[in-house]
ZAMARGU-4260 file (C-alpha; in steps of 0.2 Angstrom, whole numbers, plus 5000, padded with zeros to 4 digits):
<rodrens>
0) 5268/5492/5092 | 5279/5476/5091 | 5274/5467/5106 | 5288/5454/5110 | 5290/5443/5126
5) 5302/5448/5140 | 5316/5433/5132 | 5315/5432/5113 | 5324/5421/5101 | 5344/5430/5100
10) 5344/5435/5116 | 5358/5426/5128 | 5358/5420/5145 | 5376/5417/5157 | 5371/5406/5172
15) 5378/5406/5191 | 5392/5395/5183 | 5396/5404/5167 | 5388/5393/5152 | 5381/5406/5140
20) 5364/5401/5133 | 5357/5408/5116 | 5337/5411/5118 | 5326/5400/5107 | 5308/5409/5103
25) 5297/5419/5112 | 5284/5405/5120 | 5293/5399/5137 | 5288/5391/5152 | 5282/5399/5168
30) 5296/5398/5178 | 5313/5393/5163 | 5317/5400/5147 | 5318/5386/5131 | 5339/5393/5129
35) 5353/5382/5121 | 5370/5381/5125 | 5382/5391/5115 | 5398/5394/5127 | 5406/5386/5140
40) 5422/5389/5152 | 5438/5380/5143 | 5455/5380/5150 | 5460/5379/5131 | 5447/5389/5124
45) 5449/5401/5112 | 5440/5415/5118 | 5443/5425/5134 | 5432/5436/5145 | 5436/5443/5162
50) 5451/5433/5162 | 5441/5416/5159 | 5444/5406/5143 | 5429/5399/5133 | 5424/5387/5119
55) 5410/5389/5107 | 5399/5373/5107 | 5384/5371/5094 | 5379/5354/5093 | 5362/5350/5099
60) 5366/5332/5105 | 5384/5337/5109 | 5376/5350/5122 | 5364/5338/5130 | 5375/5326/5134
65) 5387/5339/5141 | 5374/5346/5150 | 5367/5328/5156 | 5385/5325/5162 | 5387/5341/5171
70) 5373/5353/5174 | 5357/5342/5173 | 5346/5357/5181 | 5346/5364/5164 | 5338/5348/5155
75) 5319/5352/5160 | 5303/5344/5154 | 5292/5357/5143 | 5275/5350/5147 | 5267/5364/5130
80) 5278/5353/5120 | 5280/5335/5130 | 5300/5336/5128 | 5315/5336/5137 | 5322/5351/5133
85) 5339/5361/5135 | 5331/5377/5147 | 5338/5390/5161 | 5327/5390/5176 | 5323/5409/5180
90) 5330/5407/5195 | 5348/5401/5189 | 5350/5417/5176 | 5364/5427/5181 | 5363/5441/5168
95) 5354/5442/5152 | 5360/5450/5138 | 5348/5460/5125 | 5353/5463/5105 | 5345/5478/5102
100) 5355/5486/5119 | 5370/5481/5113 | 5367/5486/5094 | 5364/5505/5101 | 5382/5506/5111
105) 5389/5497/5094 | 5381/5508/5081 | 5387/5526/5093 | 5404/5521/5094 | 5409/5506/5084
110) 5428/5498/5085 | 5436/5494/5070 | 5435/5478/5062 | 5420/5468/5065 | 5408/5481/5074
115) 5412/5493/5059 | 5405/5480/5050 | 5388/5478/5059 | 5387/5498/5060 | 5387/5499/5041
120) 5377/5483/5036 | 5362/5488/5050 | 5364/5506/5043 | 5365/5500/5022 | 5348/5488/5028
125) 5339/5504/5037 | 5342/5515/5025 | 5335/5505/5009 | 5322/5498/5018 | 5315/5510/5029
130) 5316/5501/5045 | 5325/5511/5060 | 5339/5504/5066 | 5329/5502/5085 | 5322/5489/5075
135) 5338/5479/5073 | 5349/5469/5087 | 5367/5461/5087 | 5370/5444/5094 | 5381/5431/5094
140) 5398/5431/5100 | 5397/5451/5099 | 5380/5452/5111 | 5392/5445/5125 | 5409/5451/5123
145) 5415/5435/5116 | 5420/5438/5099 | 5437/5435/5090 | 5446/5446/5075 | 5435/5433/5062
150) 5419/5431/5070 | 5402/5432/5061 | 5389/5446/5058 | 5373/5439/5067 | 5360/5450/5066
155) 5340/5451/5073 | 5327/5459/5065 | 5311/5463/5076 | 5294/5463/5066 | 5284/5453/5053
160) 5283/5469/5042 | 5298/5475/5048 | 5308/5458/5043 | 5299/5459/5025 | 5303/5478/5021
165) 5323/5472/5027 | 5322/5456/5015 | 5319/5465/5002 | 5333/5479/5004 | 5347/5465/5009
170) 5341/5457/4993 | 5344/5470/4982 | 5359/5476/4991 | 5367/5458/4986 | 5360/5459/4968
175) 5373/5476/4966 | 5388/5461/4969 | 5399/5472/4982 | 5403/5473/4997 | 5389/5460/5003
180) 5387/5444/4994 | 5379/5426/4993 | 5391/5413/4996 | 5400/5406/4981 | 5404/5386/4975
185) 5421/5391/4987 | 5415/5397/5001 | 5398/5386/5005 | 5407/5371/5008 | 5414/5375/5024
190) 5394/5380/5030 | 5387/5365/5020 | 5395/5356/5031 | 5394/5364/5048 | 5376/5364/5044
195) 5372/5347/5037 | 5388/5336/5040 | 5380/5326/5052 | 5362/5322/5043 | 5369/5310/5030
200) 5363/5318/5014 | 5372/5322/4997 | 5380/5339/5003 | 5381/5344/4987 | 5361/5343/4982
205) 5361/5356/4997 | 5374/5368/4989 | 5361/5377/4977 | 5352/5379/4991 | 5363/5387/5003
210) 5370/5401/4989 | 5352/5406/4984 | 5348/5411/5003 | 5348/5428/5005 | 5348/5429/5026
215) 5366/5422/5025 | 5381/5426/5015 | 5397/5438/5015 | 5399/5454/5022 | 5417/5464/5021
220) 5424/5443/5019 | 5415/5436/5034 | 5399/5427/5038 | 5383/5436/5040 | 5367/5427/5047
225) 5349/5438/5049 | 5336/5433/5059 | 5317/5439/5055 | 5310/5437/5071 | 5290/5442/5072
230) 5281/5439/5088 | 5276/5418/5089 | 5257/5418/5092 | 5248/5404/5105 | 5253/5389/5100
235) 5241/5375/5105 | 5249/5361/5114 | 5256/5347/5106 | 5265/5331/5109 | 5280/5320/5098
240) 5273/5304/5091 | 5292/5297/5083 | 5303/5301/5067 | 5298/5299/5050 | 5303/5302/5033
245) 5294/5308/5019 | 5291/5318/5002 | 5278/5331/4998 | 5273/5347/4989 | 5277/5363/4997
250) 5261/5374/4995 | 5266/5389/5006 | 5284/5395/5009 | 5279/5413/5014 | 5285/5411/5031
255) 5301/5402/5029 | 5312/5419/5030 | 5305/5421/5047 | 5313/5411/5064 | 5303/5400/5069
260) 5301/5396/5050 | 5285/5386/5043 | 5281/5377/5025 | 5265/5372/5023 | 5265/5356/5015
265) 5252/5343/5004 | 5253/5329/4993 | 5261/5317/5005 | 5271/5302/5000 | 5277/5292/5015
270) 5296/5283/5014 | 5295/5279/5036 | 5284/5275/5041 | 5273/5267/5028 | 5255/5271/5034
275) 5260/5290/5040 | 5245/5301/5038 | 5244/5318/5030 | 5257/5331/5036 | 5249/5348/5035
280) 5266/5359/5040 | 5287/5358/5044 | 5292/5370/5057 | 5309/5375/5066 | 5316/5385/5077
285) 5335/5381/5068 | 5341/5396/5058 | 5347/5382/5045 | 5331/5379/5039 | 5324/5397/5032
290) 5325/5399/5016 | 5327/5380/5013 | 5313/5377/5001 | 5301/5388/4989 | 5283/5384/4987
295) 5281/5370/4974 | 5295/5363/4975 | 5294/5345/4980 | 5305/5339/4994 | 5310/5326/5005
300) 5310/5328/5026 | 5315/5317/5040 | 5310/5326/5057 | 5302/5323/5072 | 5282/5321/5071
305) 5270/5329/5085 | 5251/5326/5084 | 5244/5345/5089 | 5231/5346/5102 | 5215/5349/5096
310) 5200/5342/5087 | 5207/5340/5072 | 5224/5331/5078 | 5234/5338/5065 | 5250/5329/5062
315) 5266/5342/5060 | 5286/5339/5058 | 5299/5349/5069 | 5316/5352/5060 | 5330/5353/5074
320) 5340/5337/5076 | 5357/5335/5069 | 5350/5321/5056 | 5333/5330/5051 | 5334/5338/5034
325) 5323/5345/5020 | 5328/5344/5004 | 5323/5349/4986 | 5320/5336/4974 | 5313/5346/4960
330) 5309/5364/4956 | 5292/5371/4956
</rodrens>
């Protein structure tokens, strides 16, 4: 049985005022829920529900600020994790949407267009793989009834076994070169840069990157995005310690399909601060970074170190912030 907390990463919130949040993990806070901002109320949006026009916000630091501006209640302190945080007190969530609800009224009686689409990607992913389509959920812009004529395929996967047996299937199922494909040189520059634009790297070391992953690419000529989501286990407490930049040998990448994704990490070479010690792992809850690098391959990071609680005092790096990065230097 996959067991799963009651808000899990994909899922989205709408608050008393209308902001739609998107769900991050499955580890929260007694009385919030760790969501960032996806939607918000726009005279001159682009995107209408129940007569009210929205606009599509992404930017983590972007959101914040709106938020700090505007709705301070849902910047919160996360004592597990000592941060300031984006998060919906329980008590402000108006309605919460559910992937997996939403995927079983598409996949009865799909529209055309871009529900047709998810109905014969999830079924095309159940069928080779063996996974039932219960197993699958919708989210994005379709989760909440916000999506246009050229919106994105964003799919969840619940399971670790489940997400495995479904990478496999979407692997070969791109392999055949038909109907669903990895980017090309053409069509990854417009998500090299929506991804990495802002963290002041060589876009185009990234681009070999970005085509190899498989939990993203084109489906009927739009964007899809997968999400292999398996149930977080207790994480000890842990504190940020400052930024830092650094290379090292990736010596376990067998996790980075999932989200959260994790690289285990050895051979450190510090570049900021000098006398960093050891870094034993990266971790993210961002979807940009799965898939980012394979095990031996040598790569350079700039995140955001926290010190775990514990007696061994592990050092760790988050990957989230608009500027952090990993990026290959070499193959394995």
């Amino acid at each position: 049985m996959i067991s799963f907390q009651e808000y899990n990463e994909g899922d989205y919130i709408r608050t008393a005022e209308g902001l739609f949040f998107a769900v991050k993990g499955s580890r929260h806070p007694d009385s919030m829920v760790i969501a960032y901002l996806r939607y918000i109320p726009d005279e001159e949006g682009d995107r209408v529900l129940d007569g009210v026009r929205y606009r599509r916000v992404s930017d983590p630091d972007e959101t914040t600020e709106y938020l700090r501006l505007r709705h301070p209640q849902y910047l919160n302190h996360v004592p597990m994790l000592g941060l300031t945080l984006q998060t919906v007190p329980l008590k402000r969530i108006e309605r919460m949407y559910d992937p997996r609800e939403r995927l079983g009224h598409v996949l009865q009686k799909p529209q055309p267009g871009l529900e047709a689409t998810v109905k014969r990607l999830v079924e095309a992913l159940s069928n080779g793989s063996g996974v039932p389509t219960r197993s699958f959920g919708v989210s994005g812009s379709l989760l909440i009834g916000l999506n246009r004529e050229g919106s994105d395929v964003d799919l969840n996967v619940y399971g670790a076994d489940e997400g495995r047996s479904v990478y496999k299937a979407l692997r070969l199922l791109r392999s055949r070169k038909g109907w669903v494909q990895p980017y090309d040189a053409e069509t990854v520059k417009e998500v090299l840069l929506r991804r990495w634009g802002k963290a002041g790297v060589d876009l185009d070391a990234l681009a070999e990157v970005e085509v190899r992953k498989v939990l993203h690419g084109r489906v009927d000529g739009r964007d899809y995005f997968i999400r292999l989501l398996r149930p977080e286990p207790d994480a000890a407490p842990s504190a940020p310690v400052g930024e830092a930049v650094f290379r090292a040998r990736v010596t376990d990448s067998s996790c980075s399909i999932f989200t959260p994704c994790s690289y285990q990490l050895g051979m450190l070479e510090p570049v900021e601060p000098e006398g960093l010690g050891q870094v034993s792992e990266a971790v993210s809850y961002r979807g940009k970074f799965t898939e980012q690098a394979l095990a031996g391959e040598r790569v350079e990071i700039r995140g955001t170190l926290e010190k775990v609680r514990g007696p061994d005092g592990r050092l760790r790096v988050v990957l989230g912030g608009a500027r952090d990065y990993m990026i290959p230097l070499e193959p394995p």
